[in-house]
C-alpha positions as CSV (number, residue, x, y, z in Angstrom):
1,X,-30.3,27.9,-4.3
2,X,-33.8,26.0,-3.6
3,X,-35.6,28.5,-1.5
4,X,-37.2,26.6,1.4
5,X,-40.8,28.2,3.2
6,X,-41.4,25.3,6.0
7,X,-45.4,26.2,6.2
8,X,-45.5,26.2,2.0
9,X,-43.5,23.0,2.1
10,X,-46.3,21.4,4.3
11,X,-49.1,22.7,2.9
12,X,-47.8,21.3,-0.7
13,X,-46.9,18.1,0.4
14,X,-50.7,17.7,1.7
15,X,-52.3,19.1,-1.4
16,X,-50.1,17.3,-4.1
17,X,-48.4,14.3,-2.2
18,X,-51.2,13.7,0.5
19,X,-50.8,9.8,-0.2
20,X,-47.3,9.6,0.5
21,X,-45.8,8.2,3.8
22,X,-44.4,11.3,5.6
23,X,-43.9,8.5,8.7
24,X,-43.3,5.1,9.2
25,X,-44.3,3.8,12.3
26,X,-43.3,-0.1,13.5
27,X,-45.8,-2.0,14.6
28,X,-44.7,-5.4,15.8
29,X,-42.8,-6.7,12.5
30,X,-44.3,-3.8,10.2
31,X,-43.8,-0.2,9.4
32,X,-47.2,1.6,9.3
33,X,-47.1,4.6,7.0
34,X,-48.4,7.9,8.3
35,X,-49.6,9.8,5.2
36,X,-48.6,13.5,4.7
37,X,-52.7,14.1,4.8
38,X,-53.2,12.7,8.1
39,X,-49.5,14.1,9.2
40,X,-51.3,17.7,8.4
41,X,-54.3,17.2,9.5
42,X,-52.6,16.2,13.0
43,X,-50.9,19.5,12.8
44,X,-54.0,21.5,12.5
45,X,-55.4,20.0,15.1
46,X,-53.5,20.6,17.5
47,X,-52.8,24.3,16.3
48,X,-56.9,24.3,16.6
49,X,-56.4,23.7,20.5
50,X,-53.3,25.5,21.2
51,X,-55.1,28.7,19.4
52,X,-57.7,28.0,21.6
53,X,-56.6,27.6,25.0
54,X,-52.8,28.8,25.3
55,X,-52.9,32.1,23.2
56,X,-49.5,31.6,21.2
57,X,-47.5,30.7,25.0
58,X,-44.2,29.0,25.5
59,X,-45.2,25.1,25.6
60,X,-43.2,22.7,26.8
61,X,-42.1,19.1,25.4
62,X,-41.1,16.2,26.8
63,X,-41.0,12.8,25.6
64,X,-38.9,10.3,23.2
65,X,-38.1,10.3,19.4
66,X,-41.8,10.1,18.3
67,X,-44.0,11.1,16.0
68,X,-46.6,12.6,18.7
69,X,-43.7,15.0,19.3
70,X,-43.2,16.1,15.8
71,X,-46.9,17.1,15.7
72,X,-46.8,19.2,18.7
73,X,-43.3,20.8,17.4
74,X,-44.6,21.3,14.1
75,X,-48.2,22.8,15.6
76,X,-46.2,24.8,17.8
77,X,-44.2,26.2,15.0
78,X,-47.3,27.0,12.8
79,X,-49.5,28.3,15.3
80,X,-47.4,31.3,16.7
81,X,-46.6,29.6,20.2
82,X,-43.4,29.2,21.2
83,X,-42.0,25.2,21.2
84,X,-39.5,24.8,24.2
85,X,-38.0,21.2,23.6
86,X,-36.7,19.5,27.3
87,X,-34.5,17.1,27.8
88,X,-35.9,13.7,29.6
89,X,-32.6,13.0,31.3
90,X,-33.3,16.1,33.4
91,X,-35.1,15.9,36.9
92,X,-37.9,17.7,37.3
93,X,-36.6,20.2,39.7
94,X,-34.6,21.1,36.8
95,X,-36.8,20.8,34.1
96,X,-39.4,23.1,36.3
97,X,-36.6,25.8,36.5
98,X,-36.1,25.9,32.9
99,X,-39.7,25.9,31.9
100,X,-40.4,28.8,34.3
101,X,-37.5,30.9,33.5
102,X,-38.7,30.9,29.5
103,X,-42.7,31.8,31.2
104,X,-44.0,28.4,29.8
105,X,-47.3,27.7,31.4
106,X,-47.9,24.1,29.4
107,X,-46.2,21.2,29.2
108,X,-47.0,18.0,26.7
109,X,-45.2,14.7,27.5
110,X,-45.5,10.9,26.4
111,X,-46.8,8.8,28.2
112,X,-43.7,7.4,29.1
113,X,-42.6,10.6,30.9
114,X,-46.2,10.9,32.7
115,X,-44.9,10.8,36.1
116,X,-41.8,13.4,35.8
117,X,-44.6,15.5,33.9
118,X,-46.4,15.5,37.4
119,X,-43.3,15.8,39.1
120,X,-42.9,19.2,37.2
121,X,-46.3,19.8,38.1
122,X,-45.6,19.6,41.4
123,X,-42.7,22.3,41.1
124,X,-44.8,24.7,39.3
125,X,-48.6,25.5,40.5
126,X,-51.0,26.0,37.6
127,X,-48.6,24.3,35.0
128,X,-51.1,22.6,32.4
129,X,-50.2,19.8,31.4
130,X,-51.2,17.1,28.6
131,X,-49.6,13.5,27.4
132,X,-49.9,12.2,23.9
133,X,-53.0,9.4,23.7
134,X,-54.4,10.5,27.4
135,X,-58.0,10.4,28.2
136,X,-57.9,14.0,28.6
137,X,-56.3,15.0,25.6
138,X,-58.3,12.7,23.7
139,X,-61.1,14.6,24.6
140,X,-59.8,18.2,22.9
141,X,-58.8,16.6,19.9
142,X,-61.6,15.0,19.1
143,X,-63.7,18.6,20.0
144,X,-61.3,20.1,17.7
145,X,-61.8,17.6,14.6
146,X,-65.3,18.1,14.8
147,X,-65.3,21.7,14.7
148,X,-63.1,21.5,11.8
149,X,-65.6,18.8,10.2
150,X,-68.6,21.7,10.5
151,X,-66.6,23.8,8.6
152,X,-63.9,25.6,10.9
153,X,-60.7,27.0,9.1
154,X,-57.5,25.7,9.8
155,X,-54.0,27.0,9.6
156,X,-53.9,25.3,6.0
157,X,-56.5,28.0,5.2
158,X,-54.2,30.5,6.0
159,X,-51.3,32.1,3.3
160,X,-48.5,31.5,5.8
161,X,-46.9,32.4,9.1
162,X,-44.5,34.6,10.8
163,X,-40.6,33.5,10.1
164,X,-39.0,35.8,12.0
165,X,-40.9,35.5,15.7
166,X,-39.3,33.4,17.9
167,X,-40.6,30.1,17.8
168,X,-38.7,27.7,19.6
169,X,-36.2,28.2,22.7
170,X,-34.1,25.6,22.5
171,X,-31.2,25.4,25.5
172,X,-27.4,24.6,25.3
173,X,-26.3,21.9,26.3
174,X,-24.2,24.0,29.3
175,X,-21.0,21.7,29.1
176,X,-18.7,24.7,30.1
177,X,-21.3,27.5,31.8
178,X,-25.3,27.4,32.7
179,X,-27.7,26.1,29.8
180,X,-29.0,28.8,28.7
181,X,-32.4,29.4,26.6
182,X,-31.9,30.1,23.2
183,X,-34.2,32.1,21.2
184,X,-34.4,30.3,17.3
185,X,-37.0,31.6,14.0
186,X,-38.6,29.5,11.3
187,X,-36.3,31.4,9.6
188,X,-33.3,29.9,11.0
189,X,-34.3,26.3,10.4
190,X,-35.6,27.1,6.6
191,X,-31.9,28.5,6.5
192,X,-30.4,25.1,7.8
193,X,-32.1,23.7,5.1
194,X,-31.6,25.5,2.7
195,X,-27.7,25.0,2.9
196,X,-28.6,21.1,3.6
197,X,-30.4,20.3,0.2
198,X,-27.0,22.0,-1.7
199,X,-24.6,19.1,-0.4
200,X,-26.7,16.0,1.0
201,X,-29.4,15.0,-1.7
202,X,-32.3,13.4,-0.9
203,X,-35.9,13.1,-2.0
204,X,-39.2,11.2,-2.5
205,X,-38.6,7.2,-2.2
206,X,-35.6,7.7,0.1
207,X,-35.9,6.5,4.3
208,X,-34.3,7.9,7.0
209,X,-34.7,7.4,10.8
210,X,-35.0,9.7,13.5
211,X,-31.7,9.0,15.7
212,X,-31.0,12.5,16.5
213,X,-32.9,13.3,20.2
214,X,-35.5,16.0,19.3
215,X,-34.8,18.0,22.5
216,X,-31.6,18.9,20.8
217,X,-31.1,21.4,17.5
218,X,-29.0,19.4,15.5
219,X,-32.1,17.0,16.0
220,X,-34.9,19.3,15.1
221,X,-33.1,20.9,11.7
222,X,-32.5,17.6,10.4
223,X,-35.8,15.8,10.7
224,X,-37.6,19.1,9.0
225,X,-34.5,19.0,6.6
226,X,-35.7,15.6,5.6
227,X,-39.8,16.3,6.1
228,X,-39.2,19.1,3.5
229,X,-37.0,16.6,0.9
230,X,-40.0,14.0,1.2
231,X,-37.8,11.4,3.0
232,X,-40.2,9.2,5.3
233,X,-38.8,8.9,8.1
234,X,-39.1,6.2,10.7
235,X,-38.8,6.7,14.8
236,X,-36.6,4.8,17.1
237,X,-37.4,6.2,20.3
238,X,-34.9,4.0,22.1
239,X,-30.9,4.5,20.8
240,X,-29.9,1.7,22.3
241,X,-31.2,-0.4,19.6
242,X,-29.8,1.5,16.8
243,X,-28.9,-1.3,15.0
244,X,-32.1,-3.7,15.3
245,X,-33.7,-0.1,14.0
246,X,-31.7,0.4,11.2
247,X,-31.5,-3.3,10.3
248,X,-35.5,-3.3,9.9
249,X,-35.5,0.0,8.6
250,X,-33.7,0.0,5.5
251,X,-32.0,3.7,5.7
252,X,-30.4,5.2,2.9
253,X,-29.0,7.7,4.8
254,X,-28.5,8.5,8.6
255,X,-27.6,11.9,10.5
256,X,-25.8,10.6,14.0
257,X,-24.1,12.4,17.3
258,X,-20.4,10.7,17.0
259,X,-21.3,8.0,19.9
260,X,-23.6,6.4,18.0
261,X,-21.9,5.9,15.0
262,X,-19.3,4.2,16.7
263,X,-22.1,1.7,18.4
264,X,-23.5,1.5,14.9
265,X,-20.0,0.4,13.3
266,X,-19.2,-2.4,15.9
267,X,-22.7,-3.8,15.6
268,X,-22.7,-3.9,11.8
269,X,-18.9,-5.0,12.2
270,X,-20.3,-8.1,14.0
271,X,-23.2,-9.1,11.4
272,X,-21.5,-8.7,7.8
273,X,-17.8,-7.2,6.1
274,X,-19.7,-4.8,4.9
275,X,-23.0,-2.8,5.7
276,X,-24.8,-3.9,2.7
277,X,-24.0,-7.6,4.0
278,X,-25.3,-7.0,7.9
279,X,-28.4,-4.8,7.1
280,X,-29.6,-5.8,3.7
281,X,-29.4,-2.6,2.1
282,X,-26.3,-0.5,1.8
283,X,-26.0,3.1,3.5
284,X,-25.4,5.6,1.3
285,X,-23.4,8.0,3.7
286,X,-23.8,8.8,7.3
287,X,-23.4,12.5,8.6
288,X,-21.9,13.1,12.3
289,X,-22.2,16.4,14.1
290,X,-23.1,17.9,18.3
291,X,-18.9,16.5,18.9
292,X,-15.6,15.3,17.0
293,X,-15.7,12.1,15.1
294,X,-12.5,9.9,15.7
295,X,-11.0,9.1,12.8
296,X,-10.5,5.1,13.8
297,X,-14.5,5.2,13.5
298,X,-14.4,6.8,10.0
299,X,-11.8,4.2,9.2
300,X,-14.3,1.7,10.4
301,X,-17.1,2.4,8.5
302,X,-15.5,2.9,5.3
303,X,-14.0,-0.2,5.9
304,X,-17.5,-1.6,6.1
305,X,-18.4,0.6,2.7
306,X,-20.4,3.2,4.5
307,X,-19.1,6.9,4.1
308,X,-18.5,9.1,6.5
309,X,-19.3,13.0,6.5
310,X,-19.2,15.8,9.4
311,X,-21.5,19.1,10.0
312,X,-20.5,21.9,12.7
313,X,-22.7,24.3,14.3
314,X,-24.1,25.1,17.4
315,X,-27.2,25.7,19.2
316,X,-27.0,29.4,18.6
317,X,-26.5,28.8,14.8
318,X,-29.7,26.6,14.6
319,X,-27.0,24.1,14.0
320,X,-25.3,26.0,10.6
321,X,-22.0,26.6,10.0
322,X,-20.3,24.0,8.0
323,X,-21.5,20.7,6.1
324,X,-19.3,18.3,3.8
325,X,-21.1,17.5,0.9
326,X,-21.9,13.8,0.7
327,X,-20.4,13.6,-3.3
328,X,-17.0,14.6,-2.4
329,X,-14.7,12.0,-0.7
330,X,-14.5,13.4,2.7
331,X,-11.6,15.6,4.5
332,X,-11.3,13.7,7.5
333,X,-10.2,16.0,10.7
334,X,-12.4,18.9,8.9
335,X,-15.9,19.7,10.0
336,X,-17.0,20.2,6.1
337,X,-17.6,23.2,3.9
338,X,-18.4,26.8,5.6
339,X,-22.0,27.4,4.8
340,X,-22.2,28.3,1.6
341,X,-26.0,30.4,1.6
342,X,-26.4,33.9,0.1
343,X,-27.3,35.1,3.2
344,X,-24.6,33.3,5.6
345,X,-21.2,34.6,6.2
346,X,-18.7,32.7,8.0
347,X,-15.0,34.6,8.8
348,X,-12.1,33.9,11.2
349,X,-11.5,36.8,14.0
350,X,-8.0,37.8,13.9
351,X,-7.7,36.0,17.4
352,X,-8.7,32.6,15.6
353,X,-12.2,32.8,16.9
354,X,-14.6,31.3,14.1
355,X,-17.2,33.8,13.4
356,X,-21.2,33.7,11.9
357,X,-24.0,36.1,10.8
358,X,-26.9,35.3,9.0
359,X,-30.8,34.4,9.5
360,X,-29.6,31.3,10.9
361,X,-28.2,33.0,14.0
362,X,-30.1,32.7,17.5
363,X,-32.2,35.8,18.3
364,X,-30.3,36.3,21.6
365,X,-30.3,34.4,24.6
366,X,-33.9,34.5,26.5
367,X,-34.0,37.4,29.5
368,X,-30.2,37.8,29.3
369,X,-29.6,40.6,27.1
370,X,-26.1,41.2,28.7
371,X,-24.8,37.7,27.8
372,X,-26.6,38.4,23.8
373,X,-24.8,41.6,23.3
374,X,-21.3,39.3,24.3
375,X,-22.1,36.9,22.2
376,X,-23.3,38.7,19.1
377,X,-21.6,42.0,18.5
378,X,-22.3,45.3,17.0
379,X,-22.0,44.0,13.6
380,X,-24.2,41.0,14.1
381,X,-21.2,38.6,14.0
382,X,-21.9,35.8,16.6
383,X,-19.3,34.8,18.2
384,X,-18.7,30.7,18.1
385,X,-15.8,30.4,21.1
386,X,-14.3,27.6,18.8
387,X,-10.7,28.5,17.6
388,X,-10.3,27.2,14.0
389,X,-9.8,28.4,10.4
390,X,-11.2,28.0,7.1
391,X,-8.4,26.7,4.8
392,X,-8.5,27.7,0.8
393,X,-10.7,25.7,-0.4
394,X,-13.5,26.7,2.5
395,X,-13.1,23.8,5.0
396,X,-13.6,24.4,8.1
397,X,-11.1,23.0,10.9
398,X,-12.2,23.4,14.6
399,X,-9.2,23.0,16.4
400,X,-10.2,23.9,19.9
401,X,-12.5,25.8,22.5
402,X,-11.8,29.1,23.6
403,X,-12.7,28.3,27.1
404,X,-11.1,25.1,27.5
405,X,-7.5,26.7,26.4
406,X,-4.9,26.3,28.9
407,X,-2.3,29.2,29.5
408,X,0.4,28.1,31.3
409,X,2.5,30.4,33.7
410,X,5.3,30.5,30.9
411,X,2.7,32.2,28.5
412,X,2.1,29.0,26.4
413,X,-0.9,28.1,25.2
414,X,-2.6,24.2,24.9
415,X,-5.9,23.3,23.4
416,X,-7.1,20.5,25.3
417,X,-9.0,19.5,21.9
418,X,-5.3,18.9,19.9
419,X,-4.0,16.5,22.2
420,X,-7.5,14.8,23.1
421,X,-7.0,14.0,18.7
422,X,-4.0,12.6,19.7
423,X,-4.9,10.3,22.7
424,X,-8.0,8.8,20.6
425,X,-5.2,7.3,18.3
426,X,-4.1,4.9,21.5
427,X,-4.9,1.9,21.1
428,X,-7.7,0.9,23.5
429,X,-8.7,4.4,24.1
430,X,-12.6,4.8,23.6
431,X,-12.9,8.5,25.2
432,X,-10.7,11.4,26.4
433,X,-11.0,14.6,28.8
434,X,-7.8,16.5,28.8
435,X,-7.7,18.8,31.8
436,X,-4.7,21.7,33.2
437,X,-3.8,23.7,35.9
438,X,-1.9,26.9,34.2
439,X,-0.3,28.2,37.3
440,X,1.5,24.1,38.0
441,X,1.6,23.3,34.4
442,X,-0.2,20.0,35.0
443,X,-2.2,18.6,31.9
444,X,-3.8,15.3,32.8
445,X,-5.4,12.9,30.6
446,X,-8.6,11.3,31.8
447,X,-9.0,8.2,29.9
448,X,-11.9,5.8,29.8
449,X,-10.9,2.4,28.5
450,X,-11.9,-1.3,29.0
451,X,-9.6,-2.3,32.5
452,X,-7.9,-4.7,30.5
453,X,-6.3,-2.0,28.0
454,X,-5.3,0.0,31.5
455,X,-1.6,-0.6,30.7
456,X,-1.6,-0.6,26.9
457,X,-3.1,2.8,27.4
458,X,-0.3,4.3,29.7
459,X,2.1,2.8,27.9
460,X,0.6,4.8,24.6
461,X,0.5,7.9,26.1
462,X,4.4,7.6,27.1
463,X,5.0,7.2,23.5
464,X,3.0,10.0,22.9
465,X,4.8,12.4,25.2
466,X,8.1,12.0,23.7
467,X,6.7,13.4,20.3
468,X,5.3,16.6,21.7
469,X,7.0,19.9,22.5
470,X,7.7,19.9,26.4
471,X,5.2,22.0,27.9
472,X,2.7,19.7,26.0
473,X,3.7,17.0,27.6
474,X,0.8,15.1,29.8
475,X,1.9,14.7,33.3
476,X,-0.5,12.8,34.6
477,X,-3.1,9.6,33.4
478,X,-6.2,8.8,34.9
479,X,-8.0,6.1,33.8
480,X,-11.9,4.7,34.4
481,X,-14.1,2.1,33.3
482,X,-17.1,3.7,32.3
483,X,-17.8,6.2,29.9
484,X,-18.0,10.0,31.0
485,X,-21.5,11.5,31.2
486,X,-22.6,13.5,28.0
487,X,-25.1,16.2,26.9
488,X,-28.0,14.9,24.7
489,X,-25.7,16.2,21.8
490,X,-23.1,13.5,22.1
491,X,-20.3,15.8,24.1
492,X,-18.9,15.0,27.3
493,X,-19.9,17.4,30.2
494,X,-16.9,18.9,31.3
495,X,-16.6,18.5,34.6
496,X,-14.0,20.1,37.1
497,X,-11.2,17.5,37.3
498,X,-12.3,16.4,41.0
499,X,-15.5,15.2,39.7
500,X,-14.0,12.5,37.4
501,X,-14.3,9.4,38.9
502,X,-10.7,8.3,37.8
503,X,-7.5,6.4,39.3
């Protein structure tokens, strides 16, 4: 297995690749490339000023898919502060909580996010705060590349850093409890990777495009798995033009939460039969992870000659557990291979509970030691809350959440997830929220589907009720016309029953 040392990775690519386009940037109908010199050199500039001024601090990020936020995560990383990625669709009430309950005293945003970044500053006296290409940050970098043109070191003088710190506090996406900081290594992404370059090969001359948000993990390993294989990688800050992005783009590959893939399909679907046709360039394989791909979008894209491969893991995991390799013919309903890295070990508890320890596993949850010790025990097994198994040939299948199981006053149990699988089969069913009451034995199916497929829908889940074991059965449909509010990773916030906006 290729052993993977992020800070060695870098530092080679800039001494024997320097010319090579680590980025490509669009600028009005071309990509500019960003060379893995000048990526570097970025880098240690801004490790320069963070050396300087913050004294290896939690700092704060917030902004869009960009390559001004790869810098700063990547400076972060190398210069022994701590990177605490935010997500923009918070408010800055919320946003200020987080920041101060991880002791960040900095914040760096885009300029887009300039006035939530002063909101925050509002919520917290004496936060510092910074945007990418402002007057006043302008100012320390260009102190700091002159002090490094009379001669100053850099952290690419250096031999290497600390893998094993915590460098990045990354929270969950709380769709069941509180978000909750999570404390991740170098170490823990190098292990992502590590397990990545095994099944999904890619290298030098291949392009990729940042469609993963960076405030979430599954973002953040993937765009260093692909820095590290010498993809250049283009941005598309804004997902809602996925497809003009990939059309210009040329990607050979993609990594994609399961809602975009299914925008991507019906968009190449309208342009071309297949995605060679629409785009100009085929897609070698797309990988989906952060929620459960429906099948019926698999179907589509193979239809349209693009494959169609999953990845499990969760924030805690530095988004490791399971991977399908992109040369097998996928095992649709699986979530791919357990991790298979000398130093990961995946197992089943004997109450179905999948299982994890390894380097890639979360340092503990930040100031709640109480909540670590539940979640990772004596052994160092973390503890997933998924229910699965790993069948013979070391698939994974996820087959529900531990929380979300519904144990009815007859002692039966329901995963919400099995019969969610089910629904998504309906014809003119685009999402699903099964929901129970134990003590009534109510489940109900919230359903959102276009209002012309209302009755199509109903009729569906009828049908469906008269294959399933009684106390399966759904008892009640409620359907809606927009689609249910998710977490950055693609998952639908599960929300107490009352606060679905259903009929």
């Amino acid at each position: 297995m290729r052993k993977i040392n992020l800070f060695d990775e870098f530092k080679n690519a800039r001494e024997n690749h320097p010319r090579d386009a680590a980025f490509l940037v669009a600028s009005g109908d071309r990509y500019l490339p960003i060379s893995w010199r000048q990526f570097t050199d970025d880098i240690a500039v801004i490790s320069f000023i963070i050396e300087a001024n913050v004294n290896r601090r939690a700092i704060g990020i917030l902004g869009e898919n960009s390559y001004e936020w790869m810098v700063a995560h990547a400076a972060c990383l190398f210069s022994g502060a701590t990177a605490v990625p935010v997500d923009v669709n918070l408010d800055a009430r919320e946003i200020a909580r987080r920041l101060k309950e991880v002791g960040a005293r900095v914040l760096v945003h885009s300029s887009l996010y300039s006035a939530k970044s002063r909101e925050v500053a509002a919520e917290m006296p004496g936060l510092i705060t910074g945007g990418f290409g402002s007057r006043k940050t302008d100012f320390f970098l260009n102190a700091s590349r002159k002090a490094i043109e009379l001669g100053l070191k850099t952290i690419w003088d250096r031999d290497g850093v600390d893998v094993e710190k915590t460098s990045a506090i990354v929270f969950t996406s709380g769709t069941t409890s509180e978000p909750r900081g999570v404390e991740l290594t170098i170490r823990g992404i190098e292990t992502f990777c590590e397990a990545a370059v095994e099944l999904l090969p890619m290298g030098r001359g291949d392009r990729s495009l940042m469609l993963l948000p960076l405030h979430h993990i599954f973002g953040i390993a993937t765009t260093y798995l692909m820095l590290v294989s010498g993809v250049a990688l283009g941005v598309c800050p804004d997902f809602r033009r996925i497809y003009d992005a990939v059309e210009r783009f040329r990607a050979d590959f993609l990594f994609l939460v399961p809602a975009l893939a299914e925008i991507l399909a019906n968009k190449i679907a309208q342009h071309g039969a297949t995605a060679a046709e629409a785009l100009g360039s085929p897609i070698r394989w797309i990988l989906t992870g952060g929620a459960p791909q429906p099948r019926r979008t698999c179907d589509k894209l193979a239809a349209l000659g693009v494959k169609v491969i999953t990845g499990y893991g969760l924030t805690e995991t530095t988004s490791l557990y399971s991977l399908s390799p992109s040369a097998r013919e996928p095992k649709y309903g699986s979530a791919g291979l357990a991790a298979r890295h000398p130093e990961v070990e995946t197992a089943v508890s004997p109450e179905g509970e999948l299982l994890i320890r390894g380097p890639n596993v979360m340092k503990g949850y930040y100031g709640m030691p109480e909540r670590t010790a539940k979640a990772i025990d004596a052994d160092g097994w973390y503890h997933t809350g998924d229910i699965g198994r790993i069948d013979d040939e070391g698939y994974v299948w996820v087959t529900g959440r531990k929380s979300r199981t519904i144990v009815l006053s007859s002692g039966k149990k329901v995963a919400p997830e099995e019969l969610e699988a089910k629904i998504y089969a309906i014809e003119g069913v685009q999402e699903t929220l099964v929901t129970g009451d134990g003590a009534t034995r109510e489940i109900v199916a919230n359903i959102y589907c276009e209002e012309s497929c209302e009755e199509v829908v109903r009729h569906g889940v009828s049908e469906l009720n008269k294959s399933l074991p009684v106390y399966m059965r759904i008892s009640r449909v409620k359907t809606r016309f927009t689609p249910f509010p998710k977490t950055a990773s693609g998952k639908i916030k599960l929300n107490p029953p009352d606060e679905i906006q259903t009929r």
